[in-house]
N, C-alpha and C positions, 0 to 999 in steps of 0.2 A: 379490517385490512383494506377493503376495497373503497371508503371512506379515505383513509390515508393518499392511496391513490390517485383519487380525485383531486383532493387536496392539492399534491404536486402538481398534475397535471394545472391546475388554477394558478399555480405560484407560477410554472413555467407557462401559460399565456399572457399572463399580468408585466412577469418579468422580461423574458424571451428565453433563448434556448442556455441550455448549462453551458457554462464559460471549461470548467473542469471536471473531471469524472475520477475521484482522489478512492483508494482501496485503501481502505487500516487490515491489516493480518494480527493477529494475536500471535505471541511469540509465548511458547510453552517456557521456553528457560529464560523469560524477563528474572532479574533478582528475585522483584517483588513478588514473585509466583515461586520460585524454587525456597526461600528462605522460609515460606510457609506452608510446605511440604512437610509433614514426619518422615523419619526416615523410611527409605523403603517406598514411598506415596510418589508417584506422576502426577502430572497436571491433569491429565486425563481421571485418575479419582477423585480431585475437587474441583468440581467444575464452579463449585460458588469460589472461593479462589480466582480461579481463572476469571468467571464473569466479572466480579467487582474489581479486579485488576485491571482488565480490558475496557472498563465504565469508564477507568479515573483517568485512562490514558485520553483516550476516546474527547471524554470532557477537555483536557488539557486542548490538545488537538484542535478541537473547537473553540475553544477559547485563543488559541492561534490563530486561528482565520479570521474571527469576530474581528481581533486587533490588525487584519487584514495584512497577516505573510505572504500573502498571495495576490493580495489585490484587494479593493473595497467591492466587498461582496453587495450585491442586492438581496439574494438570497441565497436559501440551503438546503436542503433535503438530504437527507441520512437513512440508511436501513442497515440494522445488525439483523446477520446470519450465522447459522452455522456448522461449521463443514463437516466432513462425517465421521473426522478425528473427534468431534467434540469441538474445538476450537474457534470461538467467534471471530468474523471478521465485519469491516462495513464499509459500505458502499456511499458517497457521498458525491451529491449532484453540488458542486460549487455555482451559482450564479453571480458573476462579477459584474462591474460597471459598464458601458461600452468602452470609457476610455481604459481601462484594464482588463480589457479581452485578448488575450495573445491570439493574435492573426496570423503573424508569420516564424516562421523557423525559428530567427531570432530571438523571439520573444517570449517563445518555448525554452530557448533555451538560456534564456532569465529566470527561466523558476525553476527548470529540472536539467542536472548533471550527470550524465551517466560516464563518470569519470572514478577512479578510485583515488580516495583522500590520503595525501600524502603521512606515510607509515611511519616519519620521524617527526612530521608537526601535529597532529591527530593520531595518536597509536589506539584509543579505544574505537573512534570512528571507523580507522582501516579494517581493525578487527569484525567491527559490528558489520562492516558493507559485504566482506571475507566470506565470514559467516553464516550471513543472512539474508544477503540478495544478490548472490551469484550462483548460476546454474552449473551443478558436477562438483568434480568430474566425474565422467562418465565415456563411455567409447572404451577405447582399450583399457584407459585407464582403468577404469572400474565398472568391469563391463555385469555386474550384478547391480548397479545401479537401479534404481527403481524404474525410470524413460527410459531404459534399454528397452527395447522389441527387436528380435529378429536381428540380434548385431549392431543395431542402431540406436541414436537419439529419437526418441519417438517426436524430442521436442525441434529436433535438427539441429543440434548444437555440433561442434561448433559453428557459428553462421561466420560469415566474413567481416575484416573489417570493415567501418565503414564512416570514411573524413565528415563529412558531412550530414546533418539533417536534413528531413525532408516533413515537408507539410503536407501528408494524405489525405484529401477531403475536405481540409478544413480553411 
């Protein structure tokens, strides 16, 4: 492990600093996990399920960036972990070109959308964004939520809107 380490650490002096810092989640109810389920069976009982599930996506995903969705990568670094559901997720150090390093706001917001896809021209996408990358409800609404504390968002939801990006740090 500490070998692998090293490793990065060599790739990120050779190359310079990670262009993007991209998280994959393992989603318990992908098809391809639930269809191979017995009845009765979670994901959480086949965890080899889950894993080679999570591999083949994983590899897709990489084989996306290789063809450079994001930019012509210089380099890469990856680590699968896994949470205490059971469920792997990874971590991935993107190293892109200079000239496809997003510097500003803008350029940020060429590769990432935090927008919801329209529900009459993409209905499985609305779905999927619905379902699976938005926080709550919670507060009144569903104040047994899991981030409730104390009557609260633990996560401080909801936050305000907000017009604009902004470039923190970077």
């Amino acid at each position: 492990m500490y070998q692998r380490f090293l490793d990065a650490m060599a790739i990120v002096r050779e190359t310079g600093a990670p262009s993007l810092f991209i998280t994959m989640t393992c989603n318990p109810n992908w098809p391809e996990i639930k269809e191979n389920l017995r009845r009765g069976q979670k994901a959480s009982d086949r965890p080899d399920i889950v894993a080679r599930v999570f591999m083949q996506k994983l590899k897709e995903l990489n084989k996306d960036l290789d063809e450079g969705v994001l930019g012509i990568q210089a380099a890469r670094v990856h680590v699968v972990e896994y949470q205490k559901r059971g469920l792997p997720h990874a971590h991935i150090l993107l190293i892109l070109r200079p000239e496809d390093k997003p510097v500003s706001a803008e350029d940020v917001d060429n590769l990432v959308w935090a927008e919801l896809p329209d529900k009459d021209k993409y209905p499985e996408l609305y779905e999927t964004v619905i379902s699976s990358m938005m926080h709550g409800p919670c507060g009144e609404q569903n104040p047994r939520c899991p981030c409730m504390k104390n009557g609260r968002c633990s996560k401080k939801f909801p936050k305000p809107f907000c017009g604009r990006d902004h470039n923190v740090g970077g």
